[in-house]
C-alpha positions in Angstrom: 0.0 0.0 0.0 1.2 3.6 -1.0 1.6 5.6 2.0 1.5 9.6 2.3 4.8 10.7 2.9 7.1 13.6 3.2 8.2 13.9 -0.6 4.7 14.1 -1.5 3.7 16.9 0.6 7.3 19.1 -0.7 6.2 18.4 -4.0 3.1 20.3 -3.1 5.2 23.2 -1.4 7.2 23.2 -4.6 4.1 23.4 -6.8 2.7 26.4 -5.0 6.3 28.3 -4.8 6.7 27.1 -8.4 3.9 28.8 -9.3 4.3 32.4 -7.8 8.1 32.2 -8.9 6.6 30.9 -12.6 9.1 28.3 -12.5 8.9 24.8 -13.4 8.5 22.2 -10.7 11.4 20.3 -9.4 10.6 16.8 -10.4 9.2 14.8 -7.5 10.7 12.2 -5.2 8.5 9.6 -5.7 6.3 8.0 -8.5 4.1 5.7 -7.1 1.0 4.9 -9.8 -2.2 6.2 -9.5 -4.3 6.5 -6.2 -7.0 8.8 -4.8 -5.8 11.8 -3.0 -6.3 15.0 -1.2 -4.4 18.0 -0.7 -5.0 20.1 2.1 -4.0 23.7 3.1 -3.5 25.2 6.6 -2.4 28.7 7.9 -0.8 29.5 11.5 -2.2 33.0 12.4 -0.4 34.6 15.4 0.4 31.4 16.6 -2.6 29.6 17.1 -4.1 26.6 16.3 -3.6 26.1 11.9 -7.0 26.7 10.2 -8.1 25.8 7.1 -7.3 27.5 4.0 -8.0 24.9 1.2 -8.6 21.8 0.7 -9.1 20.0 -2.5 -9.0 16.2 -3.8 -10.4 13.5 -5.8 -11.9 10.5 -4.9 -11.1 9.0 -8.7 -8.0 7.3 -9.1 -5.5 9.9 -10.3 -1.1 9.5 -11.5 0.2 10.3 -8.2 2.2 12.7 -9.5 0.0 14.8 -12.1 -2.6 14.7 -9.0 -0.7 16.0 -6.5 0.2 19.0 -8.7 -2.9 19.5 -9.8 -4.8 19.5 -6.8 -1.8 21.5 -4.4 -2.6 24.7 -7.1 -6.3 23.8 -6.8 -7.0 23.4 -3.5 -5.0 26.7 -2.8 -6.3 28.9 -5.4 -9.7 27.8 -6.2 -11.7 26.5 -3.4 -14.7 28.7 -3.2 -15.0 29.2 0.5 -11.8 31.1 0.6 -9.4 33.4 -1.0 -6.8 32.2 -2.7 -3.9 31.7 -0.8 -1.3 35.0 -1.6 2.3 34.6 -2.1 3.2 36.1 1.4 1.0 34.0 2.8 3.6 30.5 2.0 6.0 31.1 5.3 2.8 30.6 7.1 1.4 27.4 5.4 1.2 23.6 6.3 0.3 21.4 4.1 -1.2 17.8 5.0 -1.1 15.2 1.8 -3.8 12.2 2.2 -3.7 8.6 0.1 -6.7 7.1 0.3 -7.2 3.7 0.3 -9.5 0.8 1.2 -13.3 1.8 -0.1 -15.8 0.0 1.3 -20.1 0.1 0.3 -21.1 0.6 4.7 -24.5 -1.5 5.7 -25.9 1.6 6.8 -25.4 5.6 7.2 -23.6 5.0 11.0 -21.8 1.9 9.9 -18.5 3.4 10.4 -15.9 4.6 13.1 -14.9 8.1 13.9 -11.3 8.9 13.1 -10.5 5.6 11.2 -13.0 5.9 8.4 -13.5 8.9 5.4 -16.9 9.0 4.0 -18.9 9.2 1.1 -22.5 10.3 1.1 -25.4 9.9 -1.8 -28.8 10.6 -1.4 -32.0 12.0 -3.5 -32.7 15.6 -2.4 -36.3 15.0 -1.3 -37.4 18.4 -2.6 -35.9 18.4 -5.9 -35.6 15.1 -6.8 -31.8 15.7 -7.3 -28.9 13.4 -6.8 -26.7 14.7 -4.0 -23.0 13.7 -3.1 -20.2 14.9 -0.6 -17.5 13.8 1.5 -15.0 14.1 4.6 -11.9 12.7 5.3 -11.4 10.2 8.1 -10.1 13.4 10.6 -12.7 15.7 10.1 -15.6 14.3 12.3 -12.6 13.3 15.0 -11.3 17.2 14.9 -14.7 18.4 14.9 -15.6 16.1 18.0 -19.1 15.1 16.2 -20.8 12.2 16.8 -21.6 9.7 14.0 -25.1 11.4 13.2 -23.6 15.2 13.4 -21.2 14.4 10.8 -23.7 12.5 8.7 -26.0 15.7 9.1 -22.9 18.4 8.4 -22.2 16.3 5.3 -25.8 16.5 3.9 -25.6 20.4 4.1 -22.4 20.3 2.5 -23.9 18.5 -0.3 -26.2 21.2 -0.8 -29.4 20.0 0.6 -31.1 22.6 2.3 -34.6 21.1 3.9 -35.4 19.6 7.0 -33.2 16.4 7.8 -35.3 13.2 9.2 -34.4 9.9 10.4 -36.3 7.9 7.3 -34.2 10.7 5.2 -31.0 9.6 7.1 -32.0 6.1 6.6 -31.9 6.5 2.6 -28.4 8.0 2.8 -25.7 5.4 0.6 -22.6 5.5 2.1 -19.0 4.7 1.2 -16.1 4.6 3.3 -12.5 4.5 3.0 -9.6 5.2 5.0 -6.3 7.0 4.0 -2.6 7.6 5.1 -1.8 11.5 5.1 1.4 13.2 6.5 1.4 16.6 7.6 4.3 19.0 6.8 4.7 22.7 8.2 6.6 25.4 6.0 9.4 24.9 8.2 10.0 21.3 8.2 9.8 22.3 3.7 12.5 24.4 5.0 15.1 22.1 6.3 13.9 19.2 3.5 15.0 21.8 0.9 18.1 22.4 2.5 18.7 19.2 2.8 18.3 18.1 -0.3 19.3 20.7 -2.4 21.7 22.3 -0.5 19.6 26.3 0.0 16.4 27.2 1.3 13.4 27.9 -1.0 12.5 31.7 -1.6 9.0 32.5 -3.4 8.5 36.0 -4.9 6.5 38.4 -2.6 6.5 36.0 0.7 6.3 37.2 3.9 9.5 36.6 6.6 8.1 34.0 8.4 8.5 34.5 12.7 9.2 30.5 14.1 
């Protein structure tokens, strides 16, 4: 099994600096086949707790490489429920890669565990007679400390349904769930890993000084 590590998540630092310096990307450490993935940005603001600032992923197999470049950029420039992510914002970044593996159809909408287990939701919007679809990643309902039915109901607004949500309607809910390796890496740790392997630090055009 492919396991997120810490060349995939500096390949995603790379992409992003890459991109404000318009340079070409360094070619990867690592070239692994094709797996579903997520990219997923974080920023440290006056030193509190990282919050989210992107995150971005398929659940289709993608080349490991191609995907993880692909979805770094998107994931930090075009999610719609924030800004993009400016070039003096990098020194303040982490970034956590995910791999996900091991989809399984569940028996029912709470036939999973919290903190071991992403999911997939899809259900008919009752009122439109719509197909609806979203999904979370196996550390969102553990960060979030929701219960099993909180983070089935969060997901069902975040697929865009809008009326009231009922037990029978919860009932009706086809879930899939997966699991996934991820590894988090902050801009400093990208830092030292340049350094170390290519003997200078990174510098990206227009970022801030970043204060350890």
């Amino acid at each position: 099994m492919v396991a997120a590590n810490q060349e995939m998540a500096a390949y995603c630092f790379d992409t992003l600096v890459a991109h404000y310096n318009s340079e070409e990307v360094p070619l990867p450490a690592f070239d692994e086949g094709e797996h579903p993935l997520f990219v997923t940005w974080k920023k440290a603001v006056n030193g509190g707790e990282p919050r989210l600032r992107g995150c971005i992923g398929t659940l289709e197999a993608r080349d490991i490489i191609t995907g993880f470049r692909d979805y770094a950029l998107t994931s930090a420039l075009r999610d719609r429920r924030f800004p993009p992510i400016q070039a003096k914002e990098i020194p303040y970044l982490e970034c956590t890669v995910s791999v996900l593996t091991d989809y399984e159809s569940a028996l029912h909408h709470l036939d999973w565990e919290i903190g071991k287990h992403g999911l997939i939701i899809e259900f008919t919007d009752p009122d439109y007679n719509t197909r609806r679809s979203a999904t979370y990643l196996p550390e969102v309902a553990a960060h979030e400390g929701w219960t099993k039915m909180e983070a089935i109901d969060s997901l069902m607004r975040k697929a865009g349904y809008n009326g009231p949500i009922t037990e029978p309607l919860r009932k009706r809910v086809r879930l899939t769930r997966y699991q996934s390796t991820l590894y988090t890496m902050p801009y400093s740790e990208y830092v030292a890993y340049v350094k170390n392997t290519r003997g200078a630090a990174p510098a990206t055009a227009g970022a801030a000084k970043p204060h350890y």
